[in-house]
C-alpha positions as a Markdown table, in Angstrom:
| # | Residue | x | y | z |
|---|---|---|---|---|
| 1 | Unk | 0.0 | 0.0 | 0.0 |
| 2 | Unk | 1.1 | 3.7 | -0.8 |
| 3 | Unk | 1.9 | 6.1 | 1.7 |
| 4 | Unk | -1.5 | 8.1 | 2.5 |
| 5 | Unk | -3.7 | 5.0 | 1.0 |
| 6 | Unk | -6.3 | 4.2 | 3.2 |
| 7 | Unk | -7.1 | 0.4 | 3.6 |
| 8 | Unk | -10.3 | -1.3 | 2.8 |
| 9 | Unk | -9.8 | -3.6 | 5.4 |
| 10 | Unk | -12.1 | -3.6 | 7.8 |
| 11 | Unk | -11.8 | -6.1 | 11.5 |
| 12 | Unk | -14.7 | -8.9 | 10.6 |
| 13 | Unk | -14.7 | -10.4 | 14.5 |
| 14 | Unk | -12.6 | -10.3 | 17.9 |
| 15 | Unk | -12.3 | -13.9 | 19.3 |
| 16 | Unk | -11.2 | -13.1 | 23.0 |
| 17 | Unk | -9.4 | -16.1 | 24.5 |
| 18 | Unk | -5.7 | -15.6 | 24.5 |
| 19 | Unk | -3.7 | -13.0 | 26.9 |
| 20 | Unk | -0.9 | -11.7 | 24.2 |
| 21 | Unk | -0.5 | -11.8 | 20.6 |
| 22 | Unk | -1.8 | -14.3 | 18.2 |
| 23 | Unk | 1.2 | -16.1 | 16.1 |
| 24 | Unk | -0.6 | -18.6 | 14.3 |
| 25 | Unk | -4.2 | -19.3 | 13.1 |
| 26 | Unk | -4.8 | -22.6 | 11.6 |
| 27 | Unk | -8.8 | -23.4 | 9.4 |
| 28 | Unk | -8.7 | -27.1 | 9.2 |
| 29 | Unk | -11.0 | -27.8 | 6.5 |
| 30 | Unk | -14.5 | -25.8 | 4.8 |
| 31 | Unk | -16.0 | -28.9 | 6.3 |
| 32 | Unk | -14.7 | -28.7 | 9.5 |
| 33 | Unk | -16.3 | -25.8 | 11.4 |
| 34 | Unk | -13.0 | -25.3 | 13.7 |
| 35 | Unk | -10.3 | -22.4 | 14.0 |
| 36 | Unk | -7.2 | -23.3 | 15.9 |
| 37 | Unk | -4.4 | -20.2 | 17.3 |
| 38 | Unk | -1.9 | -20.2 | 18.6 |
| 39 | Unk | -0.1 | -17.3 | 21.4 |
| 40 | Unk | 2.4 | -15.8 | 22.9 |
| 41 | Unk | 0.7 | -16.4 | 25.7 |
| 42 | Unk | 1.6 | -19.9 | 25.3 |
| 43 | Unk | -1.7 | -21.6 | 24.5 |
| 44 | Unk | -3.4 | -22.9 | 21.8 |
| 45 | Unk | -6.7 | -23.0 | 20.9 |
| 46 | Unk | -9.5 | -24.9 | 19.1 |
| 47 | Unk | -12.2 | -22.5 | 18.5 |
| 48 | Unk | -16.1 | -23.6 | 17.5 |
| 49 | Unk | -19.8 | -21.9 | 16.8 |
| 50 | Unk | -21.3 | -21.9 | 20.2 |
| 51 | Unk | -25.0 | -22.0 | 20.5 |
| 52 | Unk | -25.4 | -18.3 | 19.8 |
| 53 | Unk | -23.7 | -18.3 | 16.7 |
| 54 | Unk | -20.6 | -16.8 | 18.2 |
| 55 | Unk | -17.4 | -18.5 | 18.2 |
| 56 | Unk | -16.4 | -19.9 | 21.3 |
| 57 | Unk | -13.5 | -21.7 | 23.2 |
| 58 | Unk | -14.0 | -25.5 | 22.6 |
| 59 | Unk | -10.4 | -26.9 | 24.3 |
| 60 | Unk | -7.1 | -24.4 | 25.5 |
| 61 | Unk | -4.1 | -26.7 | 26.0 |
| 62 | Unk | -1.4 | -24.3 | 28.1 |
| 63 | Unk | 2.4 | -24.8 | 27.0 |
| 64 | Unk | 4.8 | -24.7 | 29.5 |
| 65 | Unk | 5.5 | -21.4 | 31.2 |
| 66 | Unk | 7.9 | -18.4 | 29.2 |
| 67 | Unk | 7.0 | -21.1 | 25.8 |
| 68 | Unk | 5.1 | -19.5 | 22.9 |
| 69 | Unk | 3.4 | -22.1 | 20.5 |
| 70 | Unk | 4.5 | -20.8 | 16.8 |
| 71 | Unk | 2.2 | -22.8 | 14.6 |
| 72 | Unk | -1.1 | -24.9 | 15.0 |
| 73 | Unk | -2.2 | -27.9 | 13.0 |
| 74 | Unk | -5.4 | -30.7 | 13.0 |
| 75 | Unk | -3.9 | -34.4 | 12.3 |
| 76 | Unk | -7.7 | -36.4 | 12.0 |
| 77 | Unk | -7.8 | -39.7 | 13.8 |
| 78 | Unk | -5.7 | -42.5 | 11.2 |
| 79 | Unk | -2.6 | -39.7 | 10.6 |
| 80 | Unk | -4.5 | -37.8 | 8.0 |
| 81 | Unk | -3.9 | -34.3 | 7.6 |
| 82 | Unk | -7.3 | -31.7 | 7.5 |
């Protein structure tokens, strides 16, 4: 983008969850209604539609402490990749 361009980006959602800044963001599959992230924070998580439409926390897994999980990633039951 050119300096004094304005972006048409607009911010779609917030997903609040993680306590420092997202590094990763993993979407499985278009037939698997899941978002994985990972932080800085040093959790990941596997976000899902809750009942209100809203995407909600499904399962946090905490890394050890002072750790920062770098990339996310599904593996379906068998070995296969999503």
């Amino acid at each position: 983008m050119a300096e004094g361009e304005k972006s048409t980006f607009q911010l779609a959602m917030t997903l609040h969850g993680h306590s420092a800044d997202v590094k990763a963001l993993n979407a499985p599959s278009p037939d698997v209604p899941l978002l994985l992230s990972g932080s800085r924070d040093g959790s990941a998580i596997v976000w899902g539609p809750g009942r209100d439409g809203l995407w909600e926390v499904k399962l946090r897994a905490q890394g050890p402490e002072g750790k920062y999980v770098n990339s996310v990633g599904m593996v379906r039951q068998g070995g296969q990749g999503v």
